[in-house]
N, C-alpha and C positions, 0 to 999 in steps of 0.2 A: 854305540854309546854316544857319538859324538851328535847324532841327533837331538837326544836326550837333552840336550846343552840349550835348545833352544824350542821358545815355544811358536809350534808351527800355525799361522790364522790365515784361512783363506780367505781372503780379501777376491770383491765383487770386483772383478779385473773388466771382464768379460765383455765387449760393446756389442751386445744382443742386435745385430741389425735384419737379418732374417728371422720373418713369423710375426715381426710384430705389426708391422702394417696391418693385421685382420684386428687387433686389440685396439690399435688407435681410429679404428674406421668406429667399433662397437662403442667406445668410451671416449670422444675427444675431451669433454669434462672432465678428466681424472688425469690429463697428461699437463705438463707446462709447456705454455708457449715460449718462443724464444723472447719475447718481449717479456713474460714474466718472468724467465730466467735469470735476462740482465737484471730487471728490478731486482729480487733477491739479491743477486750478487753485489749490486749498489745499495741496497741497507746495511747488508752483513760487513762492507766492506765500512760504509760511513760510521757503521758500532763501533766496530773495529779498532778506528782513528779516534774517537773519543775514547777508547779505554787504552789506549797505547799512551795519549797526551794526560792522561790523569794524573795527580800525585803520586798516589797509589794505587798501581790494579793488583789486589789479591790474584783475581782471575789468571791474570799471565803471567805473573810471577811463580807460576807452579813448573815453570820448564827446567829441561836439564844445560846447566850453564857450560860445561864442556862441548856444546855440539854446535855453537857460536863458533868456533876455531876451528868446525869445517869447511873446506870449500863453500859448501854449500849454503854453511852457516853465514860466513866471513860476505856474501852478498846478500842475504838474508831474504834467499828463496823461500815462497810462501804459492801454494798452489792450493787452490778449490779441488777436490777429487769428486764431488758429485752435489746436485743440486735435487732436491727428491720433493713430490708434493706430497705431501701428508693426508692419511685418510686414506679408505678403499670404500669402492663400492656398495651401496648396503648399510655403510656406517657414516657414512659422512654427506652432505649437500651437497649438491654439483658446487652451489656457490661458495662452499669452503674454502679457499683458497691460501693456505697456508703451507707454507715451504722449511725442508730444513738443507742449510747450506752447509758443505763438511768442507775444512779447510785446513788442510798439516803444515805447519811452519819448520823448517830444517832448520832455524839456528836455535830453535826451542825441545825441538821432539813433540810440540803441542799439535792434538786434534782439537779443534775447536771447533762447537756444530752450533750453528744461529737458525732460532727460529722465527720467522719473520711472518706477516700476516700480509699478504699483497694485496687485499683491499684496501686494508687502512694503510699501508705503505709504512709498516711499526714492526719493531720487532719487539719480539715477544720475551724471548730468550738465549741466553749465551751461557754455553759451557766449555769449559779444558781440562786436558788431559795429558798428560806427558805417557808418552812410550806405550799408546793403545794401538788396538787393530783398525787401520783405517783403510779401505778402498786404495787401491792407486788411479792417480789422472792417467787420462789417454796419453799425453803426452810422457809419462815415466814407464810406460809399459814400453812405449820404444827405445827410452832408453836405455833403459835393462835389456831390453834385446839387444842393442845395440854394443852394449859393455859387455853382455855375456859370449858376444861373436868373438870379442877379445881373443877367447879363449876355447871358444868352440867355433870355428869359422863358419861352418856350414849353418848354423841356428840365422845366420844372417840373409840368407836368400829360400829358409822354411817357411811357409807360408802359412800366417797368423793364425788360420783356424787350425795348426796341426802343433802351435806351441802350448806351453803350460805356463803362465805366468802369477806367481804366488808373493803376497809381502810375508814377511816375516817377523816380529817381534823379538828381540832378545833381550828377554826377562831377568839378567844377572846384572846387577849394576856394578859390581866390577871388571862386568868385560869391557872391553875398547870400543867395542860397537854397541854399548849398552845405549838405547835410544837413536840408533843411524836406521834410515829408510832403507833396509835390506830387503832384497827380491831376488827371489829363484827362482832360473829358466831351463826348463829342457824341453825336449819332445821322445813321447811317448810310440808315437807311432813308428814303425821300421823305417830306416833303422834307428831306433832309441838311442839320444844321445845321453852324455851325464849331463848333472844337474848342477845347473852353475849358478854359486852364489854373489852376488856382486851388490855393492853398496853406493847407492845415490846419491847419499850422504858427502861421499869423500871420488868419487868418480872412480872407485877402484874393483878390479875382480879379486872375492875374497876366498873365495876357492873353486875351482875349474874342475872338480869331481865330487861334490856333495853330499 
């Protein structure tokens, strides 16, 4: 039942690094360069600062104000989880080149996704979201690994392609962790460990059998 309590989203954890070398050889038009990357990330970032310094931003005034008095909040972590080029094969121009940038703020609970145009160096679009399903960065998958060793020792020297790493959503807004970047880790393969919940949010393991 105690599942039930929460709603489970599997979040694109996953850093595909084998197989996809024959895709980028077929299609280098359809991938971003690192150079277009940083650009995205310096539009989305430069919108950003102008709607942070406005009088009024509607836009990000939509967060949850208890999760500011997290650790995490209280330094006002803010991580990109993935930069994506828009368009497939078939339906778009090579020369299309439009990006969407996803970015989760822990003192907010907001996902915010900007869509930026990196020809003209414009962005096109910004939206937020408080307490949706967002992707985890590279960088929080390790440290959910690294919080859930807490409590499972061994998860700490399993070797990445044999963990499970999941964010989680918690859809009750009177729970404590209503809005915290929660993620479960375990491994499935022998021997199966439990599945440990731990929160990003607050640097804590939330429970060590899941």
């Amino acid at each position: 039942m105690r599942v039930q309590a929460w709603l489970w989203v599997v979040a694109a954890v996953a850093t595909t690094v084998g197989g996809s070398a024959g895709v980028l050889a077929q299609s280098p038009a359809r991938v971003l360069s690192d150079a277009e990357k940083r650009l995205a990330h310096q539009l989305e970032e430069t919108s950003l600062q102008q709607l942070r310094t406005a009088p009024v931003s509607p836009l990000l005034d939509k967060g949850i104000p208890q999760l500011a008095r997290t650790p995490a909040g209280r330094v006002k972590k803010s991580v990109v989880t993935e930069v994506t080029l828009l368009g497939s094969p078939g339906t778009s121009a090579a020369t299309d080149r439009q990006a969407r940038v996803t970015r989760y703020e822990y003192a907010t609970g907001l996902t915010i996704t900007t869509v930026v145009d990196l020809n003209a160096s414009q962005v096109l679009d910004v939206r937020a979201q408080a307490n949706r399903p967002t992707p985890l960065a590279g960088d929080e998958v390790q440290r959910a690994i690294v919080l859930a060793a807490r409590a499972v020792a061994d998860l700490a020297t399993t070797p990445r392609s044999r963990l499970q790493v999941l964010s989680l959503v918690d859809s009750k807004p009177a729970s404590r962790h209503y809005g915290h970047r929660l993620v479960v880790v375990w491994r499935e393969t022998p021997p199966p460990s439990p599945r440990v919940l731990v929160d990003l949010s607050t640097e804590q393991v939330v429970n060590a059998n899941f």
